[in-house]
ROKOL-707821 format. One record per residue: residue number from 0; x negated, y negated, z negated of N, C-alpha, C, CB in turn. Coordinates in steps of 0.2 Angstrom, whole numbers. Atoms other than C-alpha are relative to their C-alpha. Glycine has a CB too. Layout:
SITE     k   neast   nnorth     nup   caeast   canorth    caup   ceast   cnorth     cup   cbeast   cbnorth    cbup
SITE   NUM       X        Y       Z        X         Y       Z       X        Y       Z        X         Y       Z
...
# end
This chain:
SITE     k   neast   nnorth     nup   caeast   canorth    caup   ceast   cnorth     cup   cbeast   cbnorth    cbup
SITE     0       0        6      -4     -124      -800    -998       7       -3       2       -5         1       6
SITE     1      -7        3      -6     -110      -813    -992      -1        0       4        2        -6       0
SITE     2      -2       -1      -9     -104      -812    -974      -3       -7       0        9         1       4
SITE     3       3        8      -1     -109      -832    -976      -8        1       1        2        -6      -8
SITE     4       5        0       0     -126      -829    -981      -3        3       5       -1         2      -4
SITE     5       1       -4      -8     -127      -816    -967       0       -1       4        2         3       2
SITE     6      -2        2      -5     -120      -823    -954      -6       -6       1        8        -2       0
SITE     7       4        5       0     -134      -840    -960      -6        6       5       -1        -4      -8
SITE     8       5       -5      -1     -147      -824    -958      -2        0       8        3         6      -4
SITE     9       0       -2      -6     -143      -819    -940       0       -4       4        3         2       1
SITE    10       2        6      -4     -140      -835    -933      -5       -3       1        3        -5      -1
SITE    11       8        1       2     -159      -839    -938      -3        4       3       -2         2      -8
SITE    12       5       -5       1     -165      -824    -933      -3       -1       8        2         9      -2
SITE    13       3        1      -8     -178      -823    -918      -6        7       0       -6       -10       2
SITE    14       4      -10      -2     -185      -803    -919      -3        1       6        5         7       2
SITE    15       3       -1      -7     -185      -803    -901       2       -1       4       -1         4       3
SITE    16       3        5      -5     -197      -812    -890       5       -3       6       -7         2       2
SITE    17      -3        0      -8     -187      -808    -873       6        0      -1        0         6       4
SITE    18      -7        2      -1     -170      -811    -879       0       -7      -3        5         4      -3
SITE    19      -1        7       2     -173      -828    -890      -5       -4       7       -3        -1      -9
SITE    20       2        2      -6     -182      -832    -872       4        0       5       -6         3       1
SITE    21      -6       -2      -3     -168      -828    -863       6       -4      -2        2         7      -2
SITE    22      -5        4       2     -155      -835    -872      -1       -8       0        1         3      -7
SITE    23       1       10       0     -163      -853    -874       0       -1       9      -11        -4      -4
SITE    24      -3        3      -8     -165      -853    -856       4       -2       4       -1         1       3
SITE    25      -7        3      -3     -148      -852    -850       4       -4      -5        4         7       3
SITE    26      -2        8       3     -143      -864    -864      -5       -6       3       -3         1      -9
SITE    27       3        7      -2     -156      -876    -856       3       -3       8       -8         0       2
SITE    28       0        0      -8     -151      -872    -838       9       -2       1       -4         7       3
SITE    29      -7        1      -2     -132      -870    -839       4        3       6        0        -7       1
SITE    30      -4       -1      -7     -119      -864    -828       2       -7       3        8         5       0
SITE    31       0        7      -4     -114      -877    -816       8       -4      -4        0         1      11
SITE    32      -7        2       2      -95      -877    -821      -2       -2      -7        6         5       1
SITE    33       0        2       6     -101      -880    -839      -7       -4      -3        2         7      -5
SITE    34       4        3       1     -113      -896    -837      -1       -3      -5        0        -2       4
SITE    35       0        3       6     -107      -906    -851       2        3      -6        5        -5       0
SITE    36      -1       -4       6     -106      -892    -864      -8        0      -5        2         9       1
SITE    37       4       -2       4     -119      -891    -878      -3        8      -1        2        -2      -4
SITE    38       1       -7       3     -123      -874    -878      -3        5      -4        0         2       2
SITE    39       1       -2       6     -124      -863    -893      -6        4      -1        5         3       0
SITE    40       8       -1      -2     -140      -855    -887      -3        5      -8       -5        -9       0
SITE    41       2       -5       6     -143      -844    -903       3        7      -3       -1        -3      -5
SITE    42      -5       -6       2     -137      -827    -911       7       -1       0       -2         3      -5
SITE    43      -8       -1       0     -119      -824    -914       3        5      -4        2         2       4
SITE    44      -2        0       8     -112      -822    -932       7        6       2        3       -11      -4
SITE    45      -6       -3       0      -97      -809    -931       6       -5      -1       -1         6      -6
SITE    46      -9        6       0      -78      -816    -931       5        4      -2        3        -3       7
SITE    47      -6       -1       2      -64      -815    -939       2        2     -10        2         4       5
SITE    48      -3       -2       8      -55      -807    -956      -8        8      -4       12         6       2
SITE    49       6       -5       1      -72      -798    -966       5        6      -8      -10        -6      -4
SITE    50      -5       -3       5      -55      -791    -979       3        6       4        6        -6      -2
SITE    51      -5       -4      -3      -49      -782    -964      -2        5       0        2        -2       5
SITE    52       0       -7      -1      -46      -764    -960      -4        2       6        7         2       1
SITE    53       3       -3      -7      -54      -763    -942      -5       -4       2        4         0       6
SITE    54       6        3      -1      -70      -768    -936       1        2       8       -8         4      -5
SITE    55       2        1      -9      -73      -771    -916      -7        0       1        4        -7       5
SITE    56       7        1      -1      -88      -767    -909      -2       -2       7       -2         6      -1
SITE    57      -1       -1      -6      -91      -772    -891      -9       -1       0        6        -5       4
SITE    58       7       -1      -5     -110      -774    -883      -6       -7      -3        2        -1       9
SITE    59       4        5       1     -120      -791    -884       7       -6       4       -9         2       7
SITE    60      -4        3      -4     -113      -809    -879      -2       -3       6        2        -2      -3
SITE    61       3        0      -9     -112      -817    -860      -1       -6      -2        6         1       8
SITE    62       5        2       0     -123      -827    -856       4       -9       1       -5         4       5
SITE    63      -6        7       1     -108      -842    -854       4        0      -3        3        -2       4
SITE    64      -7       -1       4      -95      -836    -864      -6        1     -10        6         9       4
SITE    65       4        2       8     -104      -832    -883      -5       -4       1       -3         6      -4
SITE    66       4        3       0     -119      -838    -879       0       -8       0       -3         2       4
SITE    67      -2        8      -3     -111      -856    -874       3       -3      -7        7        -1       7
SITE    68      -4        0       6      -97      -855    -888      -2        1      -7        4         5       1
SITE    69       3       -4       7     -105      -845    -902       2        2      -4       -3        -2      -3
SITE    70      -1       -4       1      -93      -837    -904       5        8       4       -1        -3      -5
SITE    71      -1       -7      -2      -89      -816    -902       9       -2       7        3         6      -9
SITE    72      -5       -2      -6      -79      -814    -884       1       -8       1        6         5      -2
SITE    73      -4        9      -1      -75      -835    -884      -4       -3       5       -1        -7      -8
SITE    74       2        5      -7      -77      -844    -867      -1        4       7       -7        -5      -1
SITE    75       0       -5      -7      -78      -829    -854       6        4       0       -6         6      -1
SITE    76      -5       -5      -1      -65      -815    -846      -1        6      -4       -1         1       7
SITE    77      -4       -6       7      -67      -803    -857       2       -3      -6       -6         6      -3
SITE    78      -5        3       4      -61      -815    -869       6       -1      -1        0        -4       0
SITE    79      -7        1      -3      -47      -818    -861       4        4       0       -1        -1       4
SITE    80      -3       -7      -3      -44      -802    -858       1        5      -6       -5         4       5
SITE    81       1       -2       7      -46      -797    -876       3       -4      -4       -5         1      -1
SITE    82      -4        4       5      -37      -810    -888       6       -1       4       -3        -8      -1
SITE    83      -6        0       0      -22      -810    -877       2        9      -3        2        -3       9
SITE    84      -3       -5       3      -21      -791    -881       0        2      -8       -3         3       3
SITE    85       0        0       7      -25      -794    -899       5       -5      -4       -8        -2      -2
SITE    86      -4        2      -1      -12      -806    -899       6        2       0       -2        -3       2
SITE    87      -5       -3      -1        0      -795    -891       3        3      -7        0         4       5
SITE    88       2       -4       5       -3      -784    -906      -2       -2      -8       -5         4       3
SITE    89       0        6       7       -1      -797    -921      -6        1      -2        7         2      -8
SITE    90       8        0       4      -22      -796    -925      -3       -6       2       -5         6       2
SITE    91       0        7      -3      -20      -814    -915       2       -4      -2        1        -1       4
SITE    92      -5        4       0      -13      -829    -920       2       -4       7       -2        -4      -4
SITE    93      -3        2      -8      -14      -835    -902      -4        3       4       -1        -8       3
SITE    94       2       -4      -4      -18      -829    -886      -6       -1       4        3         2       3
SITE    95       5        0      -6      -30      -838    -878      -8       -4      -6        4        -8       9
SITE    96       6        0       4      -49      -843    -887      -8       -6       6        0        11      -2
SITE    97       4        3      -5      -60      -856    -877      -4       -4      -5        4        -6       7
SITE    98       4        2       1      -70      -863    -890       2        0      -6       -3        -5       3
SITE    99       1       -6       8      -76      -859    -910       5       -5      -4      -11         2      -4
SITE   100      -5        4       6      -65      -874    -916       8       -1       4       -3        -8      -2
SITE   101      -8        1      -2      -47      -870    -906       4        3      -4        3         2       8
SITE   102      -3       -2       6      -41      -864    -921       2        7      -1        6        -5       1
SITE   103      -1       -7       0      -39      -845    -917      -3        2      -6       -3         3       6
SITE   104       0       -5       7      -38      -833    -932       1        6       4        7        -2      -6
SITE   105      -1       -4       2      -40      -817    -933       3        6      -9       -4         0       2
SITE   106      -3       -2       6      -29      -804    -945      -1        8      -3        7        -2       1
SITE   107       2       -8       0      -36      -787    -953      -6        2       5        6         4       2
SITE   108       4       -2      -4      -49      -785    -942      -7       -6       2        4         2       5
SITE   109       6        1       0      -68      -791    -938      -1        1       6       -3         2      -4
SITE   110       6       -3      -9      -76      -792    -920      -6       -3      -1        3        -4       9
SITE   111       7        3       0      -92      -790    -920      -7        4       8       -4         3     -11
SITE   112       3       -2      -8     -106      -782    -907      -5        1      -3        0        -6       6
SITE   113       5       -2       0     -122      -772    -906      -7       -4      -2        0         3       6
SITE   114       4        6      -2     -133      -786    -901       4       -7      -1       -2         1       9
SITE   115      -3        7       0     -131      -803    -906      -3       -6       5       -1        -4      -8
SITE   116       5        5      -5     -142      -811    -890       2        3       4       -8         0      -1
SITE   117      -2       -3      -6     -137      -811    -875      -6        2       2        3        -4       6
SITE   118       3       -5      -2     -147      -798    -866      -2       -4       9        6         8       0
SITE   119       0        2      -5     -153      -801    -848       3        6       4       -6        -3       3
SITE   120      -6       -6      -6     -142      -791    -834       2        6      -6       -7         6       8
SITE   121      -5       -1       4     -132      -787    -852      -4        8      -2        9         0       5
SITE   122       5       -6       4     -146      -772    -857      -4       -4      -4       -6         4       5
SITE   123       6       -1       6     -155      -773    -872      -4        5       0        2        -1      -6
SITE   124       5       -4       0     -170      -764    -874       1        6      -6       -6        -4      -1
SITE   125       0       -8       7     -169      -747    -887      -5       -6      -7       -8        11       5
SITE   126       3        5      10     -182      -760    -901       3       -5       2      -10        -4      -2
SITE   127      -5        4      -2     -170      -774    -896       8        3      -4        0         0      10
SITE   128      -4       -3       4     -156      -763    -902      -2        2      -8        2         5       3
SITE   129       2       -3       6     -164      -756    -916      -1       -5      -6       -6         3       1
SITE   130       0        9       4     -169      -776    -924       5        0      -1       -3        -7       4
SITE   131      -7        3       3     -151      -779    -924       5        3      -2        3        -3       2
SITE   132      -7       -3       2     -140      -765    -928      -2        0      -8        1         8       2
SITE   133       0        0       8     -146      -768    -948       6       -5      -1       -9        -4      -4
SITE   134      -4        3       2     -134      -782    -947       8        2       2       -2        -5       2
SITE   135      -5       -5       0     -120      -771    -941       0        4      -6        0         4       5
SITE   136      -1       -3       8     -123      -760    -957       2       -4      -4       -6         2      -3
SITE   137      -1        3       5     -122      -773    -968       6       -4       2       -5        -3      -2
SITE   138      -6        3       0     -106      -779    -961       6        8       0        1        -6       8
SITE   139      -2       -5       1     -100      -764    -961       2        4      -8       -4         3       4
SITE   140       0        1       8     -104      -763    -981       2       -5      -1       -5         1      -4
SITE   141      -5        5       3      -96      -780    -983       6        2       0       -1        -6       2
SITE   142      -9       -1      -1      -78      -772    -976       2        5      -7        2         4       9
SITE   143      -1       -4       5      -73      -765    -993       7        3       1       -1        -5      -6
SITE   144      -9       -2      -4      -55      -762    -982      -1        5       3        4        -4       6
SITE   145       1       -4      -5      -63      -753    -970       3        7       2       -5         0       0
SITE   146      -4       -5      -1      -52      -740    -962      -3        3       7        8        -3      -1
SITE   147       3       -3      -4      -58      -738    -945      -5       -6       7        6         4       3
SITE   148       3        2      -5      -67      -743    -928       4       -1       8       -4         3      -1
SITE   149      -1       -1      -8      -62      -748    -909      -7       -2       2        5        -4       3
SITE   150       9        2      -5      -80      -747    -898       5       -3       4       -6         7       5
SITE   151      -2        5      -9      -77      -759    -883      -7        4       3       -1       -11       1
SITE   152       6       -1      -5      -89      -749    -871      -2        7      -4       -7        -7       0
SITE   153       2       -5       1     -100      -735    -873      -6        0      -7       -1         2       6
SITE   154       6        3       6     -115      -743    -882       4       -2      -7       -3        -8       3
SITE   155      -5        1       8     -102      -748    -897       1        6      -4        8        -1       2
SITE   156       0       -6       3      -98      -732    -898      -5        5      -2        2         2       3
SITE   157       6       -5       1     -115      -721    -896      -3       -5     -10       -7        -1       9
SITE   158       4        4       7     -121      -735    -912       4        2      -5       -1        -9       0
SITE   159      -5       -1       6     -106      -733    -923      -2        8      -1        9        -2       3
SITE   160      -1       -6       1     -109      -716    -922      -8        1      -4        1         5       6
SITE   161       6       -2       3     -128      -716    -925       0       -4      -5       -5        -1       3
SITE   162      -1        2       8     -125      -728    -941       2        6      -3        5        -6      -3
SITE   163      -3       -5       6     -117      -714    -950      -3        6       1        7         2       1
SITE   164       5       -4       3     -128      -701    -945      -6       -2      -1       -1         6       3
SITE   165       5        1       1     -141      -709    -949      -1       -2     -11       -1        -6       5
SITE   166      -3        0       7     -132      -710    -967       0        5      -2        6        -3      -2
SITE   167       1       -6       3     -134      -693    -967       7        4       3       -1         1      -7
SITE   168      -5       -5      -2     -115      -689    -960      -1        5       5        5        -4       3
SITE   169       3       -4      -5     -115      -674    -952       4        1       8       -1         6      -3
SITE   170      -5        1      -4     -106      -677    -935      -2        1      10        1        -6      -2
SITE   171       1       -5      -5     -107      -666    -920      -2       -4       7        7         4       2
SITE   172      -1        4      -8     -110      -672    -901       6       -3       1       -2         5       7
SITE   173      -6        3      -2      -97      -683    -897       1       -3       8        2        -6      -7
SITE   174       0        5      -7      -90      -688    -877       3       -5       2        1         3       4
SITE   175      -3        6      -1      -85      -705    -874       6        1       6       -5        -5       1
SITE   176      -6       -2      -3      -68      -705    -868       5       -6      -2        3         8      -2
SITE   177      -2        6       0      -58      -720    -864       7        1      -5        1        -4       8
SITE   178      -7       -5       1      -42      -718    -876       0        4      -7        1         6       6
SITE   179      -2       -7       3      -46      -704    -886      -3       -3      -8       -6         7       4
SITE   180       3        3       6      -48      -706    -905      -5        7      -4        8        -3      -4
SITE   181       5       -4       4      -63      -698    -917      -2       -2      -6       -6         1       3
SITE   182       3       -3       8      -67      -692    -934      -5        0      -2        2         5      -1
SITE   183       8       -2       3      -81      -697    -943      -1        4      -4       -4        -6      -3
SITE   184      -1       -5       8      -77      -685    -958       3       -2      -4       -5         0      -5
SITE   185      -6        2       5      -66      -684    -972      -4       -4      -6        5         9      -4
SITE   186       5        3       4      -70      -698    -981      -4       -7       3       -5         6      -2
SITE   187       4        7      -5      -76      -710    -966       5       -2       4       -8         1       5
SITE   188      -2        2      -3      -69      -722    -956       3        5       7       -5        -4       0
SITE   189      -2       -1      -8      -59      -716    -938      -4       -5       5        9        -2       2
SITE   190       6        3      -5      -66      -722    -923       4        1       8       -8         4      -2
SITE   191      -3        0      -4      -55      -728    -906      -5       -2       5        6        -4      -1
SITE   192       6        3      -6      -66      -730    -890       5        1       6      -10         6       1
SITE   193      -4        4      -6      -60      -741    -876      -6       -2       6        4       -10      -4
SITE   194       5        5      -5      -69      -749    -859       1       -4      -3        0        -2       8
SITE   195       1        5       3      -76      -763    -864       3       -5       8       -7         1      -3
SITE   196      -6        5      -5      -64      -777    -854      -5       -7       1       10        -3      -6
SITE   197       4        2      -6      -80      -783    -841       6       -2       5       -5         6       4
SITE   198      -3        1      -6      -73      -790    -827      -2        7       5       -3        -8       2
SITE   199       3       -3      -2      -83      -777    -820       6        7       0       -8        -1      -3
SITE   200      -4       -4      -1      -69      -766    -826       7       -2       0       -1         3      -4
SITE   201      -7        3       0      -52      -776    -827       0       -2       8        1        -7      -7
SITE   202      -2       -1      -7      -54      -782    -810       1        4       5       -2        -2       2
SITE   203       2       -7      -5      -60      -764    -802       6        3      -4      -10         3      -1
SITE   204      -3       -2       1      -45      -759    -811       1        7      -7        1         1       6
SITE   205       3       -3       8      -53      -748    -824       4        2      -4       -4        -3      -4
SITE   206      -3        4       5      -45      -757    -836       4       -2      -1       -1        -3      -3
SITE   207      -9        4      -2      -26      -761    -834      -1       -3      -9       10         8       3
SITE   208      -3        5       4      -17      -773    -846       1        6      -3        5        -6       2
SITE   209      -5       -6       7       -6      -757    -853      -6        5      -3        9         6       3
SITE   210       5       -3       2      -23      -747    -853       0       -3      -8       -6        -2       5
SITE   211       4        5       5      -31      -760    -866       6        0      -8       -1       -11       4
SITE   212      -6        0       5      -13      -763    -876       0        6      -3        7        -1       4
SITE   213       0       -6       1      -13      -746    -878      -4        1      -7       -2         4       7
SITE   214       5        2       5      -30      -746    -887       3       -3      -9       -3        -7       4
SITE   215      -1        5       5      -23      -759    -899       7        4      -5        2        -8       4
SITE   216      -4       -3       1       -8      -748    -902       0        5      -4        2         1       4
SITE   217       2       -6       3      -15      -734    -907      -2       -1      -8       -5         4       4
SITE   218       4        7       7      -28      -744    -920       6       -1      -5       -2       -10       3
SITE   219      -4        3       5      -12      -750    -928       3        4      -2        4        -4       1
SITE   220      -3       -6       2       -4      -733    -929      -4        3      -5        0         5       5
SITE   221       5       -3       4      -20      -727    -938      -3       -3      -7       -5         0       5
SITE   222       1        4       7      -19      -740    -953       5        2      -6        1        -7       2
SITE   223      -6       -2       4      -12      -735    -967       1       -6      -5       -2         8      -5
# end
């Protein structure tokens, strides 16, 4: 399949009831600061380079920022908080990202996410995940580069893991650890797991700037 064709696919899709009921409604309703936006109100196509070496994985998108924008991490604080670090770390052409036509590029790399619907209070349901990690697989077989992974979060990570043993890799209990890098097998992708850069954690301190940088650092160490 083409990433075009695919991305048409998922933007389309309406699996489930409680998130494409969710999602239209805060497209109807709006935040207050973003009265005159049109908003994007339907799934959310992965972003950036499908040639590149690293795939980002982070959660679902917010419910003003992708969901508004349409697209991955564009128009919220963790956006923000994440294209200036992908920026710092030449996988940016610029640093800041407020809407799907300000001309941001990505280089070597793909952000994409678990869930392509926002979630209410940012959970999706266990069949809610299950309907959409197929399209993660298959972006995952279009990266013919593919070298490794960063999770944003935990959910990024527990999924990235279960795609491969569910491919039959055989791959041990693994503990999510902010930082630490893992080995899917000789022969598969690495795999860097980060917090995922919430406000929830960048303001509570969690998640410092050189934390995150860090992240991005390593990833680029890990490319051959």
């Amino acid at each position: 399949m083409d990433i075009n064709i695919l991305n048409q696919t998922i933007i389309q899709c309406r699996k489930c009831p409680r998130l494409v009921e969710y999602r239209e409604s805060v497209a109807r309703k709006k935040k207050k600061a973003y009265q005159d936006w049109v908003y994007w109100g339907k799934p959310v196509p992965a972003f950036g380079d499908i040639h590149g070496r690293t795939l980002v994985v982070g959660l679902a998108p917010g419910p003003h920022g992708s969901n508004r924008t349409g697209r991955m991490f564009t128009g919220d604080a963790s956006g923000v908080f994440l294209f200036r670090a992908l920026y710092q770390a030449g996988f940016a052409n610029q640093p800041q990202s407020t809407n799907r036509d300000d001309g941001l590029a990505l280089s070597d790399m793909l952000v994409s996410a678990v869930c392509r619907c926002v979630p209410p209070d940012n959970k999706p349901s266990r069949e809610e995940v299950a309907n959409c990690l197929p399209y993660l697989v298959q972006e995952i077989e279009l990266m013919a580069n593919l070298q490794g992974f960063v999770a944003l979060g935990r959910i990024g990570f527990e999924n990235v893991l279960g795609i491969y043993r569910a491919k039959g890799v055989s791959i041990q209990r693994q503990d999510f650890k902010h930082g630490a890098i893992y080995r899917l097998g000789k022969g598969f992708p690495w795999m860097v797991a980060s917090y995922h850069p919430s406000q929830q954690n960048t303001q509570t301190g969690r998640l410092t700037v050189e934390m995150f940088d860090q992240i991005w650092q390593t990833a680029k160490s890990l490319l051959k």
